[in-house]
N, C-alpha and C positions, 0 to 999 in steps of 0.2 A: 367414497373417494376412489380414484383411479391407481391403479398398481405402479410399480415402477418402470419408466419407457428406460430402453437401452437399445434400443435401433433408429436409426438414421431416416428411419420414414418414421417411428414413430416420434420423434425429437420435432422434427419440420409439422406434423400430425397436431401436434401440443400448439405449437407455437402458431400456428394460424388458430386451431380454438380462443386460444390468449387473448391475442390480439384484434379478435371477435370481440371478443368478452370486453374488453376493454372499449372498442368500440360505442358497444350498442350502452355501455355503464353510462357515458356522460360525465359531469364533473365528478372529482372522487372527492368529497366532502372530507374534513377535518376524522370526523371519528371514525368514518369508514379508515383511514390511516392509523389511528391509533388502536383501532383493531385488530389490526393486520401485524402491525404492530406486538400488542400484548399477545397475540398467537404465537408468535416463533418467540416471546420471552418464557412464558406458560412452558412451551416445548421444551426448550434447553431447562428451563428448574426444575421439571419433571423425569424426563432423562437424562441426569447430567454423569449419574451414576454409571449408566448403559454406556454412554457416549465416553466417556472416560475412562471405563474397561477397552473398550472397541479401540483408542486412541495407545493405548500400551500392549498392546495384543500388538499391532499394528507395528510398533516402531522397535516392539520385543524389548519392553524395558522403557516408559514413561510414567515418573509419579502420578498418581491421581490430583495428588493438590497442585503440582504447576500446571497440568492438562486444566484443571478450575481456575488457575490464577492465569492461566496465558490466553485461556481459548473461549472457556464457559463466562466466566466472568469480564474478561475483554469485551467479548460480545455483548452481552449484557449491559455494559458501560452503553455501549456504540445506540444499542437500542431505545434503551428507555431516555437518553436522552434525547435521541431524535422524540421520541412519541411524547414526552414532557415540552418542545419545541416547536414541534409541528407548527401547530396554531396560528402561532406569531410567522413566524418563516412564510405562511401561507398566503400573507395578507398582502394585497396587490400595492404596487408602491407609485405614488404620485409625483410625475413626473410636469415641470413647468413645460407648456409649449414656447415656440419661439413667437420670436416679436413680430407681426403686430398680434398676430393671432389669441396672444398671452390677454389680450387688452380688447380682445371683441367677445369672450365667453367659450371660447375653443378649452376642452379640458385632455390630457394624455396622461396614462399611468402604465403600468409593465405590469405584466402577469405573469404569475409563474405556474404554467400547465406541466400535467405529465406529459411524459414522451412516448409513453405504449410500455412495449411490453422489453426488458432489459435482462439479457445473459450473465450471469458471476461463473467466470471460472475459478474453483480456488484453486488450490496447492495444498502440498501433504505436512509443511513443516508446521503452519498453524492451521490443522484444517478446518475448525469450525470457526476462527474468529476470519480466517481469509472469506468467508463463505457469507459470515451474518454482520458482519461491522460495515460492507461495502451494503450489504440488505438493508441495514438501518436507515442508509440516505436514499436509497432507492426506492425503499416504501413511503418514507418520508415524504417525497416528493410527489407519491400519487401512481406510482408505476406499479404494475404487476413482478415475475421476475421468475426465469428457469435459472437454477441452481447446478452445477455440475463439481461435481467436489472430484478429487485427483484419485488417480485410481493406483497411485504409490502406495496409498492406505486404503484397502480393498475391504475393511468391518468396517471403516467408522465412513467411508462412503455409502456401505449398502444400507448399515443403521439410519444412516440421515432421510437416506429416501425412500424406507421405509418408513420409518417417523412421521414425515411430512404425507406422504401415500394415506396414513391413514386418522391423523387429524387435520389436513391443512387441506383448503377446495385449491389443486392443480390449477384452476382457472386462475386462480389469485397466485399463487406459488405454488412450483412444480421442481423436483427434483430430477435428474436424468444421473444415469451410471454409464460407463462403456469404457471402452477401451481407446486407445488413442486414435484411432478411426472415428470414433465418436467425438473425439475431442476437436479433432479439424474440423469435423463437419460443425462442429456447433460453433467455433467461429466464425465458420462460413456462412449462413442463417440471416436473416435481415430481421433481426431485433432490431428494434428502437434505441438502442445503447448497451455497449457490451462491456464489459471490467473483465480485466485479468491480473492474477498475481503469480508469478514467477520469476523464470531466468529469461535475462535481456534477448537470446537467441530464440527464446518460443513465441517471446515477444513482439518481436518482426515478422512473424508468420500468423500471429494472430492479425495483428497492421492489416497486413495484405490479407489475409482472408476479409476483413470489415472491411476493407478497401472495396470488396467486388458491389458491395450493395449500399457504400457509402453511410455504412455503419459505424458514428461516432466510436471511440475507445478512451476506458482510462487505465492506465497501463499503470501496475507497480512492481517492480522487477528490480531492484535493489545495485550490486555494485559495488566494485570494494571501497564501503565505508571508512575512511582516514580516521586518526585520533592525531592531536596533534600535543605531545605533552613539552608544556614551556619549562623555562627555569625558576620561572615564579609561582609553578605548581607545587603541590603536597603531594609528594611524591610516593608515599605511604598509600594515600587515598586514590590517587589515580592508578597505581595498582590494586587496590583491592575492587575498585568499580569497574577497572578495564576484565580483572581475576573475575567477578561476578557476571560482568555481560557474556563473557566468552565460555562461562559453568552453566551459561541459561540456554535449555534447549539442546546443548551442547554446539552451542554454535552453530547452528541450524535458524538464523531468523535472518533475515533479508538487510535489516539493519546492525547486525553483529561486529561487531570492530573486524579491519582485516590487513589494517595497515597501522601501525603505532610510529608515529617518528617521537624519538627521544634524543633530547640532546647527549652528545656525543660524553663530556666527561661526567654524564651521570648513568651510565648504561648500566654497568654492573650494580650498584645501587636499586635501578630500578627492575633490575633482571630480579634481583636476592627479595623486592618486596612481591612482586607477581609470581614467584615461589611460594614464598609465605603465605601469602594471602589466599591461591587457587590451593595448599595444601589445608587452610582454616577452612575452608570453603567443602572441599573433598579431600579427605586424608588419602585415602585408596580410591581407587576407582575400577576395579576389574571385582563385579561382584556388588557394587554398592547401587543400594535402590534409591540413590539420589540421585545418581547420575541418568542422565539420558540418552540412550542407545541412537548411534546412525542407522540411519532408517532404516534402512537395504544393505546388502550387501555392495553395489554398485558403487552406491557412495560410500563406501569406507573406504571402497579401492582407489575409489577419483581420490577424495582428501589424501591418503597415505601416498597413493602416486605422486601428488601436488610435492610433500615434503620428501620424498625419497629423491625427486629430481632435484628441489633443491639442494637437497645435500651432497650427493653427484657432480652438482656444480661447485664444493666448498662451501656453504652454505653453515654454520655455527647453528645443529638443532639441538635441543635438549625435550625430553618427558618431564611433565610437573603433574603428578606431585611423583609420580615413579615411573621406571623403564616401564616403554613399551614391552605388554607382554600378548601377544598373537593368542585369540582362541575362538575359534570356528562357532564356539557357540552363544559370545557374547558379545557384541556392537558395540559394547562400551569402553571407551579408550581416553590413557589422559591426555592433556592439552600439548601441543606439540607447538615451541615455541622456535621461529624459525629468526634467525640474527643475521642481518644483512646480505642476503641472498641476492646470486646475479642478478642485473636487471632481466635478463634473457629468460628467468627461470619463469616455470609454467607460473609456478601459484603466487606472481609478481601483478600478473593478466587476469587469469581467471579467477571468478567470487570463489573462498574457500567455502564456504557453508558448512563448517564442522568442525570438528573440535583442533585447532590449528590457526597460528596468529603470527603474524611477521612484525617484525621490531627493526625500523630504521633509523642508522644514528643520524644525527646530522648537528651541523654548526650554526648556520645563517638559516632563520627565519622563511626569508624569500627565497631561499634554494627549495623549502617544504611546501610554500606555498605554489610555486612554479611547477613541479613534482606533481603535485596535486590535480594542477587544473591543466597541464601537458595529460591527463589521466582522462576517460568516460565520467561524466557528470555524477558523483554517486548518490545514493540515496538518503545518508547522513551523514555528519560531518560532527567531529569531538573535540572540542577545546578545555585542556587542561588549564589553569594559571590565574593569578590572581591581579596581573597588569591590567585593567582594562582598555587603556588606549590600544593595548598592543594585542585583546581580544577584538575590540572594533577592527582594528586592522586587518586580522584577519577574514573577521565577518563581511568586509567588503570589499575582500580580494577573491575571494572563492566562492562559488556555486553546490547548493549542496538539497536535497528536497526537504532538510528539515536541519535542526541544528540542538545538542543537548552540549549543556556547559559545566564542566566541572562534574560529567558524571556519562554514562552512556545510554541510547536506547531510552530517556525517560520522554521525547517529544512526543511519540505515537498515543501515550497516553493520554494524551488532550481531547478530549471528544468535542469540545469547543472551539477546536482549533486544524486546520485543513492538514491532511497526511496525503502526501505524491511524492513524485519522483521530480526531474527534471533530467532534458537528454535524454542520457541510454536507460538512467535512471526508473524512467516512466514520464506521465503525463498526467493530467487531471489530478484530485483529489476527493475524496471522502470524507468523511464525521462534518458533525459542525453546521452551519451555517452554508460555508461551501460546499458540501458535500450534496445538502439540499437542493444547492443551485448545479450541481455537476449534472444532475439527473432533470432537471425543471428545462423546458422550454421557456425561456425568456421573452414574452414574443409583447413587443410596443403595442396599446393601443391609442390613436388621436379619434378625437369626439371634436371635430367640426362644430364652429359655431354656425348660429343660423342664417346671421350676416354673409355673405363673401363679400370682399370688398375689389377682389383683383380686375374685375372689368371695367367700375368706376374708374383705378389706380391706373389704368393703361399697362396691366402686365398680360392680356390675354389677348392674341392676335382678333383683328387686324392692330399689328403693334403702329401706334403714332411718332408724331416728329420727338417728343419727347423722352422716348424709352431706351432706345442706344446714349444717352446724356444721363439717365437717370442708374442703368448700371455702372457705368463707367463712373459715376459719383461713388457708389459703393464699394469699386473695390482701394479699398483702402489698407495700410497695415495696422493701426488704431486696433 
């Protein structure tokens, strides 16, 4: 197996071998996919221990079992059921030709080839499941695939490609490291199809890097996900679920709540049970190995900046489960619940991604929903309540890349079921069925029958007196 590439010649170096390899392979059979497949599942159950050291080392403070529950076993989900799937997914679909041709033996079906060879950039907040859950439909499909995991977490990137360096053939899958130099350039690269997951601004500069080479994109980039809690919600449980998504991670996942509206004469109510619930959840948090550390230092300072300007502006903050208490040597901090802050204020605009949640009251319905979609398209959407007309309602007022009801962050779990963005949100999707087809070339085939009949018919020049009389029959509205 080949060592780890981290330069800009050897990255372009890999990727023309690749798509060599790819090349001269020909069709990529069922089991050759489930292969490829049960390799990268082999790898993560093997090191999952290494990789889970590497992922807390990294963020200076991540449990071993949510790193297992968010990242190792996520992925794991994403995989085996692709390679449990394949098979079927695989099978060419028979498609009726049009009339008359339906009726002389002419036959057309769709097939679904690989596309070559396909770039995943991940991110550092999930980094192995951003890296192998998008892999699962990608291998799925038949494609090869360079890997570049975020260089925010600088062990659990060099572990992976070392990993892969020394059981996985590069040809089939290849790891790369680097620096953000590296990073442009690999969007820049004429893969066959490129995935990225981030923030919406690195977003657009991946775009326009694929853009130079007309390199498809599936974009997931998240966005301040709304919750919307009704009056006919349980207002106990929608604090303690909304308390739970915002304890996961620490707030750090792409589809994290980042806007709560609450109606207006239940605020305090629902303030006392998101209290309650995020202190049942984490008593303490400075010191506690439940909780989970902001990455970097960088982002501590963006989130803490996000809520100081709000407060600056008037803004009603509060610490749950305890004050804010500052210490240089631990990233762990409690949830910072911010109560009706300007609209002007920074962290109104930008995704929080961290341990910090804004709580908006409101009166009217459609004042939340308008609110909502006057907003960037986000990546999830949360309905509290137990009205269902007046969950439809919502469901088909608003835009959102996925939707969890009466709880949060549960959609993504679906591996049978397509995860994107929409908007700023992102584009495309992965898992599932579609995920299969996000990475398959689609490409129609028609099988001529042996008949033609069009020169008999007078449709092939020299056209006769008949043929301007005989379109002109056909265009019809019928």
């Amino acid at each position: 197996m080949s060592s780890v590439t981290s330069s800009v010649q050897g990255l372009s170096s890999l990727l023309s071998r690749q798509k060599s390899a790819f090349a001269s392979a020909g069709a990529v059979s069922a089991d050759t996919r489930r292969r490829r497949l049960q390799q990268v599942i082999d790898l993560l159950v093997r090191h999952h221990g290494a990789l889970t050291d590497a992922i807390d080392e990294d963020f200076g403070g991540r449990p071993a079992g949510f790193s297992l529950m968010n990242d190792v076993v996520g992925a794991l989900g994403s995989l085996k059921y692709a390679r449990d799937h394949v098979q079927g997914w695989m099978q060419d679909e028979q498609r009726e030709p049009f009339s008359p041709y339906d009726q002389l033996g002419a036959k057309a079906w769709v097939m679904h080839q690989p596309k070559g060879s396909v770039g995943i950039l991940g991110t550092w907040n999930a980094p192995l499941f951003t890296l192998f859950s998008p892999l699962a439909s990608v291998l799925a499909a038949g494609n090869r695939a360079i890997l570049r995991p975020s260089d925010v977490v600088p062990r659990t990137a060099e572990l992976v490609a070392q990993l892969f360096a020394e059981h996985i053939d590069p040809l089939e899958i290849a790891v790369v490291t680097g620096d953000v130099e590296l990073a442009e350039a690999f969007s820049a690269q004429p893969f066959d199809h490129l995935v990225y997951t981030g923030s919406t601004s690195t977003g657009r500069l991946v775009m326009r890097n694929a853009a130079l080479n007309l390199v498809p994109v599936t974009l997931e980039l998240g966005g301040k996900s709304p919750v919307i809690v009704t009056a006919s919600a349980d207002l106990k449980k929608a604090a303690f679920n909304i308390a739970a998504g915002k304890a996961c991670n620490g707030g750090q996942i792409c589809i994290n709540p980042d806007l709560v509206y609450v109606p207006k004469a239940q605020l305090e109510p629902f303030l006392d049970a998101l209290r309650s619930s995020y202190a049942e959840l984490n008593p303490t948090v400075a010191g506690n190995p439940d909780v989970v550390a902001v990455v970097n230092q960088r982002h501590l300072d963006r989130v803490e900046g996000y809520v100081l300007d709000a407060q600056n502006r008037g803004a009603r903050v509060e610490s749950v489960p305890e004050p804010l208490a500052v210490n240089a040597q631990d990233r762990r901090r409690p949830l910072r619940v911010v109560v009706d802050p300007a609209p002007d204020s920074v962290i109104m605009r930008e995704e929080i991604f961290g341990p910090a949640v804004v709580v908006l009251t409101y009166e009217d319905l459609d004042y939340v929903i308008d609110d909502i979609n006057a907003r960037p398209r986000p990546l999830a959407l949360y309905y509290f309540g137990e009205d269902l007309q007046q969950q439809q309602y919502v469901l088909e007022r608003t835009l959102s890349g996925g939707v969890t009801i009466n709880d949060v962050m549960m959609h993504p779990a679906m591996h049978n079921a397509p995860f994107g963005g929409i908007g700023a949100s992102g584009m495309g999707h992965y898992h599932g069925r579609e995920g299969f087809l996000e990475f398959s070339h689609q490409r129609t085939v028609f099988k001529a029958p042996a008949h033609d009949p069009r020169r008999e018919w007078g449709l092939l020049p020299p056209y006769g007196e008949h043929f301007l009389a005989a379109m002109l029959a056909s265009v019809t509205a019928d």
